[in-house]
N, C-alpha and C positions, 0 to 999 in steps of 0.2 A: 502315180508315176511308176512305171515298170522299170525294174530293173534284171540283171541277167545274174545275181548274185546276191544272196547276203555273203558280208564281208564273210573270206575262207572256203568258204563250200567249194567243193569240185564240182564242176559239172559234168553232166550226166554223158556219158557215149553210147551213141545210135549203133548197138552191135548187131542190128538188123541190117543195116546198111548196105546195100551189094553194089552201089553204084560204082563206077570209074571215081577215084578220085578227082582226076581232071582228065579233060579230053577237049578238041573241040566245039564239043557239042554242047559241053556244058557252057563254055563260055560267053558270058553276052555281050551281045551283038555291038561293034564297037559303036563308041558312044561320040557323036557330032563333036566337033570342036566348038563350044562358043566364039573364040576369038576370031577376029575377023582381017586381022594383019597384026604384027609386032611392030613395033616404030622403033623399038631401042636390041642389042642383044650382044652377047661378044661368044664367040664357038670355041669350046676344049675339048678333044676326042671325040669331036662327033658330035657333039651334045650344044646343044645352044642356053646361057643363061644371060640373067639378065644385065645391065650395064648401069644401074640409080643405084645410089643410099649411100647408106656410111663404110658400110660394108660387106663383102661378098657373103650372099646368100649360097646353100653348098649345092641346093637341085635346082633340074634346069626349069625352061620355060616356054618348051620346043612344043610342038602338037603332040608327040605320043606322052608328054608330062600332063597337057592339059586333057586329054581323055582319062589318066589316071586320074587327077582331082576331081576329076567329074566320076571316076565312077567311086570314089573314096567318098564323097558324098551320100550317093547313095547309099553304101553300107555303113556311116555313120548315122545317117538319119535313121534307118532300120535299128541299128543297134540302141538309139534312146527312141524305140518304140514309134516310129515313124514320128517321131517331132522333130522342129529344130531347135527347140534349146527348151530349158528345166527351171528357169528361174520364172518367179510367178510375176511377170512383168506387166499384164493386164493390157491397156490397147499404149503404148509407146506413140509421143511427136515425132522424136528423134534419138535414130538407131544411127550408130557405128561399128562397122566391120573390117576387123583389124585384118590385114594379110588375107581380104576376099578371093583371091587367086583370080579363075576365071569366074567371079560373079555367082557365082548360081545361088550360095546361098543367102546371098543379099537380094536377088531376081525374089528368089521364093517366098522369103521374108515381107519383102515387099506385096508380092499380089497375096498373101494370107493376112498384109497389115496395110489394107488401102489408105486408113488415115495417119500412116506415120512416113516420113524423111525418112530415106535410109542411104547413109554415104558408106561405098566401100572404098577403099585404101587397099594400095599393093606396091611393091616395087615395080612389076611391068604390066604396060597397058595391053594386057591378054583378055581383057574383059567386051560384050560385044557390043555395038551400038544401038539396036534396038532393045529397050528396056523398058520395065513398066516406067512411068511418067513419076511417079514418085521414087524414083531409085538413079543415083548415078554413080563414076567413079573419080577415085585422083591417083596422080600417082605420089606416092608418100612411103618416107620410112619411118616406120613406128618407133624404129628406136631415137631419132632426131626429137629436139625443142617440137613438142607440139605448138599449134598455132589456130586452135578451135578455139581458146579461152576456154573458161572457166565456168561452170554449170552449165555447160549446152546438150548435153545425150541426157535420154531415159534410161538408154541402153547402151553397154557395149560388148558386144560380139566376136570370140574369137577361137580359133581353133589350128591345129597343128603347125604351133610354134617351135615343135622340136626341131635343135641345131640351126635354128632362126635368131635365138636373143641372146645377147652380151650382158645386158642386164635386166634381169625379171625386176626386182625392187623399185627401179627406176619407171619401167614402164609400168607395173603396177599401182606405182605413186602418180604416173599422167592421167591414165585413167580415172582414177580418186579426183584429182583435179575437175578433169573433164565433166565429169557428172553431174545432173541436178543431183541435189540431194533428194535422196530417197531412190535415187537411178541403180541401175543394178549392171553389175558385170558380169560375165558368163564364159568361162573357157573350159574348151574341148581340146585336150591334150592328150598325146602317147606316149606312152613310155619304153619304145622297143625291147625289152628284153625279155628274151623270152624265155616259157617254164612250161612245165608240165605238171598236171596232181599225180598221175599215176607213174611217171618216172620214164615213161619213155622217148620221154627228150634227153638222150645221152649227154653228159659234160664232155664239152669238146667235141660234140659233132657239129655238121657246117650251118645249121640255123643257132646253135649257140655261141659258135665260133664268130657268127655274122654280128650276133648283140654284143660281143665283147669290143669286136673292132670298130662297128657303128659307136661305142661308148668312149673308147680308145679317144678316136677321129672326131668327136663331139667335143674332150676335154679340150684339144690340141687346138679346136677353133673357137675357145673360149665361150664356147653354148653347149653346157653340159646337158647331159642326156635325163639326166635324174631330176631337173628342173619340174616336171607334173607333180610331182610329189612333194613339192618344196612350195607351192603358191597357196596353197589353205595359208601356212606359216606366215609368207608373205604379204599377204592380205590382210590377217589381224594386226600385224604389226604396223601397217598405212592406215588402219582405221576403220575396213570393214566391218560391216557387222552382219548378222544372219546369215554367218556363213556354212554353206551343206559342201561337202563334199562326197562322189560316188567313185568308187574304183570297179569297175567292169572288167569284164573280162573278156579279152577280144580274140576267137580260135584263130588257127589258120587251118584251114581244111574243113572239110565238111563231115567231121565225125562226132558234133554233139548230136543227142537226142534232138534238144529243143529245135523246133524249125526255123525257127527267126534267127536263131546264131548258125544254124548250119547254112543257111543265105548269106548271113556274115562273114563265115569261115571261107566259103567257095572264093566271095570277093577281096576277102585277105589273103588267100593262096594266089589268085593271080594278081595281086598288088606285089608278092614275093615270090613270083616268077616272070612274070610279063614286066612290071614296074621296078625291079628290084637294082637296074643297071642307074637308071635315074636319083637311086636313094645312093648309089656307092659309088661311085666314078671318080667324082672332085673329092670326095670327103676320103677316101682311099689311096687317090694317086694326091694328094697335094698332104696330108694329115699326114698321113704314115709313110708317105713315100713309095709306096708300089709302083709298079708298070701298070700301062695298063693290059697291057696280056696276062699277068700276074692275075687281079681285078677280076677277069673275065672266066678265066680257068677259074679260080673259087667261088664266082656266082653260078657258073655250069653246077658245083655241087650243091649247090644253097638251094636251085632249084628244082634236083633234083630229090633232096631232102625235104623240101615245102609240100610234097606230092604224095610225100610217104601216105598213106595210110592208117599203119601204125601207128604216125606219133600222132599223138596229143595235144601240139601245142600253142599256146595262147599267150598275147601278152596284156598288158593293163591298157586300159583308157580312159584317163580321169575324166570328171566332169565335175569343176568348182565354180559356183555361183555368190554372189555375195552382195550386201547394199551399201551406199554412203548414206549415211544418216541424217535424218531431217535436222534443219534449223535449229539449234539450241535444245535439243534433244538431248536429255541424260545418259543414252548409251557409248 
C-alpha cells in the first residue's frame, strides 16, 4: 500500500518546475454530469441544494457540484495510489456506500466487484440510471434510524463527511450494527486546514483565513471540522478492532516533486478555485452571517492565493479502516 508520507515528513518541492501554475490548458476537460435529472431541490444564491433528511446538508447538488465530485474522485483515487479503498476486504456480498453522491464510486466498485451488492445512499437522487446490474441507489439520511438490520454489509464505504454529520459516535455505532461480523468499514475524510512545511503559508493570508472560517462555520452547524481526526477514537470505543489509520497529505498546486501528488495538487487548486463558491456560500452566509457579496469578494482572493506558486500548501486526508469482530471472538 503506497502512501504520500511517513507521518511528519515534508514533502519534497519540484523546484524545476516552470509550468504555469494554472491556466486553461491545464485544466481538464470538464467532466459529464452522471445525473440525469434532480426530482427534489430548493435554490439559495444561485445555488441549488438538496430538500431530504433530518437536516440541512451545507453544499449544493446543482451540475457544476456534481462535476466537482466527479472530478474529487478522481484525485482521491490517485492520491490512495489508484485504489478505491485500503481495507483488506477480499471479494464482499454486500457493500454499502454512505453519502455516494453522484454514484461513481459505488458504479466502480461495482464493475471491479462483479460478485458483490452494492447499495449507495445519498440525500439526492443525483445518481444516473444506467448502472452496472449489481449496483443501485436510495435516497437515505445516514444520520436517521437505519432500517438494513443487523449483520447485512461486508463492507461499508465512506468518504467526505466533512460538515455532513451531527453525530459521528452515533453513526459510527450504526455501521457497527450494520455489519457481518468480521465486515469492515472504511472512511475517506478531509480535514480542510491548511499548512505548510516550509512556512510559506502566511498566518492570516486568504487560504488560511478560508480554514479558519470553514472551521468557524462547521462548529456553528454542529459538524465540526476536526471530526477525521477523532473517528480512529471513535471506533475503538464502539468496538472496532484492527484498526489502521493514514493521514496524507493532500497539496494544492502543483509544486511537489512527486508526480502523482503534483496530479493531486493541480486537482485540489481547481477544487479551491473553480469549486471553492460551492464549499462556502450556505456555510458563510447562514454560519457567520455574511452577504453574499461579502462571500464573493473573499473567494476572489482565496483564488487568487490557491494559484500562488510560492506557496506550499496542503491539508490532511485521513483514511480509517477498521473490523467488527467475529462471533465470540476474544478481541
Amino acid at each position: 500500500m503506497a502512501s504520500n508520507e511517513p507521518e511528519g515528513t515534508p514533502l519534497e518541492i519540484d523546484s524545476n518546475d516552470t509550468d504555469s501554475a494554472y491556466s486553461a490548458s491545464t485544466r481538464p476537460s470538464s467532466l459529464t454530469s452522471l445525473a440525469s435529472e434532480i426530482h427534489r431541490g430548493i435554490f439559495e444564491n444561485g445555488r441549488r441544494y438538496h430538500a431530504y433528511g433530518s437536516a440541512q446538508y451545507a453544499f449544493p447538488n446543482d451540475e457544476p457540484e456534481l462535476e466537482r465530485l466527479d472530478m474529487q474522485h478522481a484525485m482521491m483515487t490517485l492520491l490512495l495510489d489508484n485504489k478505491l479503498y485500503w481495507a483488506p476486504i477480499g471479494h464482499p456480498q454486500k457493500v454499502l456506500d454512505l453519502g455516494t453522491g453522484t454514484g461513481i464510486w459505488a458504479i466502480d466498485f461495482a464493475d471491479l466487484h462483479p460478485e458483490a451488492d452494492v447499495t449507495g445512499t445519498d440525500l439526492s437522487p443525483i445518481q444516473p440510471h444506467w448502472v452496472p446490474q449489481n449496483c443501485h441507489f436510495e435516497i437515505d439520511d445516514a444520520e436517521m434510524e437505519w432500517t438494513f438490520g443487523a449483520n447485512k454489509f461486508d463492507y461499508i464505504h465512506n468518504r467526505n463527511f466533512v460538515c455532513a454529520i451531527r453525530n459521528w459516535p452515533r453513526l459510527i455505532e450504526q455501521t457497527f450494527h450494520a455489519l457481518k461480523p468480521g465486515g469492515w468499514v472504511e472512511w475517506h475524510e478531509k480535514q480542510p486546514k491548511f499548512m505548510s512545511d516550509d512556512d510559506t503559508l502566511l498566518p492570516d493570508s486568504p487560504l488560511d483565513l478560508w480554514s479558519q472560517y470553514f472551521f468557524e462555520a462547521a462548529e456553528k452547524f454542529n459538524t465540526p471540522a476536526d471530526s477525521p481526526s477523532k473517528i480512529k477514537g471513535w471506533m475503538e470505543a464502539t468496538g472496532f478492532v484492527d484498526i489502521q489509520q493514514y493521514r496524507l497529505k493532500l497539496p494544492v498546486g502543483m509544486w511537489p516533486k512527486d508526480q502523482r501528488l503534483k496530479k493531486c495538487g493541480l486537482i485540489e487548486m481547481i477544487n479551491m478555485t473553480e469549486g471553492i463558491e460551492g464549499l462556502s456560500l450556505m456555510c458563510f452566509t447562514r454560519a457567520l452571517g455574511w452577504s453574499v457579496e461579502k462571500v464573493q469578494l473573499f473567494l476572489m482572493e482565496v483564488r487568487k492565493h490557491a494559484k500562488e506558486r510560492g506557496v506550499h500548501s496542503y491539508y490532511h486526508f485521513y483514511v480509517i479502516y477498521g473490523r467488527k469482530p467475529e462471533v465470540g471472538s476474544a478481541e
